[in-house]
N, C-alpha and C positions, 0 to 999 in steps of 0.2 A: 694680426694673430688669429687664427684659427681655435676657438673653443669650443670640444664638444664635453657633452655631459656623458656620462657612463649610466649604467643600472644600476648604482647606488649613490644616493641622493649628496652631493658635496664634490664628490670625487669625480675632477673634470680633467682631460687629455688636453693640453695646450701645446700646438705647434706653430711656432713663429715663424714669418715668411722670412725667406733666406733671397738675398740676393747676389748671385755669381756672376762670375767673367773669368774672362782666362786665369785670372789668379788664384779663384777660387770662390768663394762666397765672403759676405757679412751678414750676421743676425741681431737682432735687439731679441736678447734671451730672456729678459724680463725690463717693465716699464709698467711703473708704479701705477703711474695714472690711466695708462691705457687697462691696465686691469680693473682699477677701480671703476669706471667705466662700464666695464661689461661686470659688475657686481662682484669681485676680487678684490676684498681690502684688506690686504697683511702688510705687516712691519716685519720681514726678516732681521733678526741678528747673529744667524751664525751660520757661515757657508758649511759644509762636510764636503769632506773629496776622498772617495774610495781607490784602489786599484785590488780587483781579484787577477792575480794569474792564471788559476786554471780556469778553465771551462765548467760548468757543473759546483761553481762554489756557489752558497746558499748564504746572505745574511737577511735572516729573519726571524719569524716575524715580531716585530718589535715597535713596543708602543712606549711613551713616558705619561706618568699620570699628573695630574692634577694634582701642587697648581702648577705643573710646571709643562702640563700636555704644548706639542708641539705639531701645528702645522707642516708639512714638508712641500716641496717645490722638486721632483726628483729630474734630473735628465741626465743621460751618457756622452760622453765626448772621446770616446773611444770602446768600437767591442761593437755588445748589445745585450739586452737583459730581458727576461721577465719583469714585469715589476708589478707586485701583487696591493690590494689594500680588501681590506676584510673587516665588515662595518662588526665594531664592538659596543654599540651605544643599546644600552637597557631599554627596553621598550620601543624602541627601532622595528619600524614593520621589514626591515631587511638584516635584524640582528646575525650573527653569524655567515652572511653572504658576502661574497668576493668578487672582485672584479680584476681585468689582467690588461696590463698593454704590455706590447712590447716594443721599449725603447732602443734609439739605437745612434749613434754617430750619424748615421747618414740621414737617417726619416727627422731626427730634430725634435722628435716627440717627447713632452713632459707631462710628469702626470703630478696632481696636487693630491695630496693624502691628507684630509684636516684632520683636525682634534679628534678621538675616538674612534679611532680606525689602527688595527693592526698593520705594521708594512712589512714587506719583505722583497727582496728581486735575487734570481738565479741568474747568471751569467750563461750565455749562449757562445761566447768565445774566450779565449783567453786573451788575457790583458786586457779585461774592460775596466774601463773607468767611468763611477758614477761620482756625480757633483747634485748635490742639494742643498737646498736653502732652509731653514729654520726658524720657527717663529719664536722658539727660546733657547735658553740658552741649556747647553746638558747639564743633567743633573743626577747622578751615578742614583740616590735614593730612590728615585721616582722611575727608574728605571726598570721596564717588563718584558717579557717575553711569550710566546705561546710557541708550541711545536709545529715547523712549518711543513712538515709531510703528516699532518692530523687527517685520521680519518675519518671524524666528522664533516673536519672543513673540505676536505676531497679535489683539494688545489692541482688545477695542471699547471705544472712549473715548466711542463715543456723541454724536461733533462731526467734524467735513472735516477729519480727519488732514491734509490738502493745507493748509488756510487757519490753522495752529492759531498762538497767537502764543505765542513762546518766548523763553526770555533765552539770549544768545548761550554760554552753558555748557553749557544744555539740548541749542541746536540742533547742539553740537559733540560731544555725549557719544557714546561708542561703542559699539558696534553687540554685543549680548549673544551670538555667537560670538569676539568678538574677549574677553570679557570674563572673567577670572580672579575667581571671589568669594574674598573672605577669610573664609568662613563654611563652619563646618561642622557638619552633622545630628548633634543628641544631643554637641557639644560646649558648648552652654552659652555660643557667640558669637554 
């Protein structure tokens, strides 16, 4: 596996090598120990399997607090996405800063978003499907949002911010000055 680090501190792009032949490929998409390894120690419990249709759909950005904050493991297996993380951790020398891959069916690319970090990804095609892993389990209570075309945050989502299509939670989230994190730097939430 290929692990690079990004400019915010946690938040690493992991691409597994992929082996083909006429049939096609095999990949090892995750392997516990080989992450533990390179300094990777999560206990997933709970997979998510997205499908947007259109093109320009937006789900974001969306954090769960404490104690029920959740690590994520994101990849696509069809399409291709954006996929955003935006460190929310209090006293973080990169508080409110963003980072972007972009994931796709064919590149294989996953990106990990831990604890205190906003997520979100826009879809670059229709019919993409995202698949991520979960370090807990959901929890509706603990459940947040922030507005993902904030003009603080100043996110290229890389699609007409104007036309994006959203669930009415998303298009009601608020606006990252108005926004209290329950997260804090070198606390371990």
């Amino acid at each position: 596996m290929d692990i690079r680090t990004t400019a915010l501190e946690g938040v690493v792009a992991i691409t597994p090598r992929r082996f083909g032949d006429a049939r096609g490929f095999f990949s090892e998409t995750w392997n516990a120990r080989a992450l533990r390894e390179a300094g990777i120690d999560l206990d997933f419990v709970q997979d998510n399997h997205s499908n947007s249709a259109p093109a320009g759909t937006v789900r974001g950005l969306h954090f769960q607090a404490p104690p029920h904050a959740q690590d994520k493991l994101v990849r696509v297996i069809r399409g291709a996405v954006i996929d955003v993380a935006v460190d929310i951790r209090k006293g973080s020398p990169t508080y409110g800063q963003w980072v972007a891959e972009e994931l796709t069916a064919a590149n294989g690319t996953q990106l990990l978003v831990p604890k205190g970090f906003l997520h979100g990804f826009a879809t670059l095609e229709p019919d993409t499907e995202v698949l991520y892993k979960c370090t807990d389990f959901y929890a509706p209570e603990s459940d947040g949002a922030v507005r993902f075309d904030d003009p603080d945050l100043g996110i290229d989502w890389g699609i007409d911010t104007a036309a994006a299509v959203l669930s009415d939670k998303d298009a009601a989230a608020p606006l990252f000055a108005a926004f209290d994190s329950p997260f804090t730097h070198g606390s371990g939430h």
